[in-house]
C-alpha positions as a printed Julia matrix, in Angstrom:
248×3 Matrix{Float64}:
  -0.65  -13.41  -25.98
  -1.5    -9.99  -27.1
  -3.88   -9.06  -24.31
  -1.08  -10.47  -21.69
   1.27   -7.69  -23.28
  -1.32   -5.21  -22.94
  -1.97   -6.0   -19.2
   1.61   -5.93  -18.55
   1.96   -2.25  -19.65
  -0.93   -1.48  -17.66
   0.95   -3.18  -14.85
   3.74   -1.23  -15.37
   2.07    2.29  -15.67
  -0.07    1.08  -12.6
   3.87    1.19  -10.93
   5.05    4.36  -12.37
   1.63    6.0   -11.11
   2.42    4.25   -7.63
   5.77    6.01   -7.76
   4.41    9.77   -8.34
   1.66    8.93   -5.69
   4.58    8.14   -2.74
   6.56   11.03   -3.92
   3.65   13.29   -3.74
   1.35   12.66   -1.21
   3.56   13.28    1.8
   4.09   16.65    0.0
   0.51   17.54   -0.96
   0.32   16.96    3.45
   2.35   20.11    3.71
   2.48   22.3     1.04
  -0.92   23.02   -0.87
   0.72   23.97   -4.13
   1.48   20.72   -4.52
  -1.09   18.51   -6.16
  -0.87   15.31   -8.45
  -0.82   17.31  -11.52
   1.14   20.42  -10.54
   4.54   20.93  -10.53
   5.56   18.59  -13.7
   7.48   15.87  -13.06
  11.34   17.07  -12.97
  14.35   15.49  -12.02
  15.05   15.67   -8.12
  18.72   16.89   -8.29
  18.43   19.31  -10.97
  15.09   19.84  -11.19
  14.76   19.93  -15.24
  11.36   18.7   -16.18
  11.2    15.39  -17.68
  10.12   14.57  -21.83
   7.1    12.32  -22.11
   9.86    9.72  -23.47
  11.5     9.63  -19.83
   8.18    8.4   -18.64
   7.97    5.73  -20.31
   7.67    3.0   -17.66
  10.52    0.48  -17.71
  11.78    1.46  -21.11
  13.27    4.78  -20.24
  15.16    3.64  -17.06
  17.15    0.96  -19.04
  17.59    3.29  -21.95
  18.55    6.16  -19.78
  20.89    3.37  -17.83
  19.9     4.34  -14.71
  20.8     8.33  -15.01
  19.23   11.91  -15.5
  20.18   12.67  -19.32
  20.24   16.33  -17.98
  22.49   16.16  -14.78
  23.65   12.03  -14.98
  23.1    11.85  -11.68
  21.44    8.25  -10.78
  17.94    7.48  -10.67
  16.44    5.61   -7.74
  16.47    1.93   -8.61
  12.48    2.1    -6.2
  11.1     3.36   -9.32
  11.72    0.71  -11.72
  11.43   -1.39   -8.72
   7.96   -0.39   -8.64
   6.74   -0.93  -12.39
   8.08   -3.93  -12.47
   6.36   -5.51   -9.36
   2.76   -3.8   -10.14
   3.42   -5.3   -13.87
   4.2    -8.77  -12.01
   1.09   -8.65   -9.84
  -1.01   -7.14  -12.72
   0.14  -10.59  -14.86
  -0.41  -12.8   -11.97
  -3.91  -11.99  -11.29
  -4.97  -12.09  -14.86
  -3.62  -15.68  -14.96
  -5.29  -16.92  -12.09
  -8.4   -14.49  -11.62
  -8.56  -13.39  -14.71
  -9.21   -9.65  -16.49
 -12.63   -9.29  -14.97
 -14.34   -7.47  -12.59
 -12.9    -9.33   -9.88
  -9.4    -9.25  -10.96
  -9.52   -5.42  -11.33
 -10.92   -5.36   -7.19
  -8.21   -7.34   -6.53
  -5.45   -5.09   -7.92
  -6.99   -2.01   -6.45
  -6.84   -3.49   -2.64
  -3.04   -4.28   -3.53
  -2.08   -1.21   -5.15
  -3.68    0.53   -2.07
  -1.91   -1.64    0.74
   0.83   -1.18   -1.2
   0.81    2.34   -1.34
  -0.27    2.61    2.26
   2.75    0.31    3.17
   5.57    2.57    2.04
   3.81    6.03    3.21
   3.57    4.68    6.63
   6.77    2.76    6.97
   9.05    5.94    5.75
   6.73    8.81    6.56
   4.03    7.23    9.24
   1.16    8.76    6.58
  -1.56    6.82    6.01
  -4.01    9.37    3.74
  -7.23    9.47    5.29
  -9.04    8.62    2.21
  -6.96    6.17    0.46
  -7.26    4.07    4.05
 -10.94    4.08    3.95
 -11.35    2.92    0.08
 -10.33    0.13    1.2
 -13.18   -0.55    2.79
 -15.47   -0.6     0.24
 -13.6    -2.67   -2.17
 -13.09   -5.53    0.84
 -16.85   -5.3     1.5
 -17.66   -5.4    -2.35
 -15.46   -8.05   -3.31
 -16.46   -9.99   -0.75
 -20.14   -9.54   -1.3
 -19.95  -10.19   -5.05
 -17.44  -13.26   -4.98
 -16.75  -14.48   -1.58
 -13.56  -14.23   -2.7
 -11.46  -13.87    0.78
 -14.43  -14.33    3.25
 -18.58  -14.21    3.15
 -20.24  -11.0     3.63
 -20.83  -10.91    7.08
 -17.24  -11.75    8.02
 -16.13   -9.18    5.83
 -18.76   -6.36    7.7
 -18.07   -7.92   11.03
 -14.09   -7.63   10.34
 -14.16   -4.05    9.72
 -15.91   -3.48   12.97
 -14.25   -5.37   15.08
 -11.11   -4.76   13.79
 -11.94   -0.54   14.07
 -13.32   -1.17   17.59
 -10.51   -3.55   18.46
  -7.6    -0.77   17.87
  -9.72    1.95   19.34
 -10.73    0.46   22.65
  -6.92   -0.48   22.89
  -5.8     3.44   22.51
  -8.8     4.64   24.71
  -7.49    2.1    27.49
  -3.47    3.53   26.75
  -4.77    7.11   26.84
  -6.51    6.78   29.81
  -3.53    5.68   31.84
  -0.75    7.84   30.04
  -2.59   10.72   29.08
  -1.88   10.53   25.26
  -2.08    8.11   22.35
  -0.92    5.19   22.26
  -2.19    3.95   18.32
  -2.77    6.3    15.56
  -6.24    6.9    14.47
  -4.98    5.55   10.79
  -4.51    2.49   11.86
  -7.66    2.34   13.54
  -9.24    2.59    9.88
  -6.55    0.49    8.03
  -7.71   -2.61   10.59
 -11.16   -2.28    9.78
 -10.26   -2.46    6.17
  -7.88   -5.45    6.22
 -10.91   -6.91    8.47
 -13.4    -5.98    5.76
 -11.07   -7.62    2.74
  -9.67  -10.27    4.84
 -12.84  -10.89    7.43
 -13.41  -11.39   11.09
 -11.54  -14.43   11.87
  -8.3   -13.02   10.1
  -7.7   -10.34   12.8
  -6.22  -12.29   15.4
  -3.16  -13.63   13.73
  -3.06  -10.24   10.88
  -2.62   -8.63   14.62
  -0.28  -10.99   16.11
   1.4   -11.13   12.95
   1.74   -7.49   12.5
   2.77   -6.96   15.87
   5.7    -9.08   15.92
   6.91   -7.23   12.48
   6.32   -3.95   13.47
   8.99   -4.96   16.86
  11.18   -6.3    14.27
  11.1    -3.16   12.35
  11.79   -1.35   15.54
  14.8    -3.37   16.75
  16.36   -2.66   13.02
  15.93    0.72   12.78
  17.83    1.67   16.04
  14.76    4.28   16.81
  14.63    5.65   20.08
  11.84    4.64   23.41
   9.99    7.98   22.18
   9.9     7.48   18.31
   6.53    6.03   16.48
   6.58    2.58   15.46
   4.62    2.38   11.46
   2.11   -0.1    12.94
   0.44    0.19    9.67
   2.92   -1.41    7.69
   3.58   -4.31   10.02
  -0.5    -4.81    9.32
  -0.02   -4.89    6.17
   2.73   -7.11    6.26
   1.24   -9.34    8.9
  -2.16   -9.63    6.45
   0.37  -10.91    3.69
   2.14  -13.14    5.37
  -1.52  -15.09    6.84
  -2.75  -15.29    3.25
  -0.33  -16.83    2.37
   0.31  -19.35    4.22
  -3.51  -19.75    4.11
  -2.6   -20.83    0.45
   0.62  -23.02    1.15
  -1.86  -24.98    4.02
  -4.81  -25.19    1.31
């Protein structure tokens, strides 16, 4: 029972991390003072730097009830949001993978399409290097413990699916002049192909597709405005695993 409690805070601090990481990145983009360790963390309104007890994940937004102890303005509900789902996921896969080697590859490819989902869906940002780590850990999961797809699927996926995206946009720029697909997505495809594997890009695609029109209808953006294809991949690459698992 102990160890369960012990993966749980790991879980949560896994969330709070997440947190600084999608305030942060978009900034570190732009402004090069900005880094993940520089400035402190500081309240957004009135900027007064937070006590290692406000860190705390979890803990400090209930005792804090939700509000700056400085300026009592309210605290965005995302972050506990956030602590509480990677301490969920963190639980769930060391029930039913367990805390291994495995289980900790598994986390990672979450907590980086997880990441990736939110950057691109509010800020269409998907970091050049966090993209391609994915890679890797699809390949290496995959080659150690089969555990989505075999091997090959998993090295044909990620070409295919970085071809796949790239011949599209070279055929769009061709007749319009301009880009049709970011180049991140190009890279995010060939990950979710090398996790996920060859014969998973067809309906992560069509899948992804359809969401990212969905998101587009909702959002009331304009014929001009980008569309965060990247997140409706991500989504899309959910939704077929699991209803891989409900059909299994």
């Amino acid at each position: 029972m102990l160890y369960l409690v012990l993966v749980g805070i790991f879980g949560a601090c896994m969330g709070s991390f997440t947190s600084m990481l999608l305030h942060r990145l978009p900034k570190m983009k732009d402004d090069e003072s900005v880094n993940l360790f520089y400035p402190s963390s500081s309240c957004p309104d009135c900027k007064n730097k937070l006590s290692v007890s406000a860190l705390i994940p979890i803990f400090s937004y209930l005792w804090q009830k939700g509000v700056c102890k400085f300026c009592k303005k309210s605290i965005s509900s995302f972050y506990l949001i956030n602590e509480i789902i990677h301490c969920c996921v963190v639980l769930l896969i060391a029930l039913y993978v367990g805390i291994n080697v495995e289980g900790l590859l598994y986390y990672f490819i979450f907590f980086i399409l997880y990441i990736l989902f939110f950057l691109d869906y509010k800020y269409l940002y998907l970091p050049f290097y966090l993209n391609l780590t994915l890679i890797p850990l699809g390949i290496l999961i995959n080659y150690l413990f089969n555990t989505f797809t075999t091997l090959y699927l998993s090295i044909g996926g990620m070409i295919i699916g970085y071809s796949l995206l790239w011949m599209v946009n070279a055929i769009y720029k061709a007749v319009r002049s301009k880009n049709g697909i970011g180049g991140g997505d190009f890279i995010l495809l060939a990950g979710l192909g090398s996790v996920f594997g060859i014969m998973a890009l067809g309906p992560i695609i069509f899948l992804g597709s359809s969401i990212s029109i969905i998101i587009y209808l909702l959002t009331n953006k304009s014929p001009n405005e980008e569309i965060p294809f990247g997140s409706g991949l991500i989504i899309g690459s959910i939704i077929f695993n699991l209803l891989k698992i409900f059909i299994n």
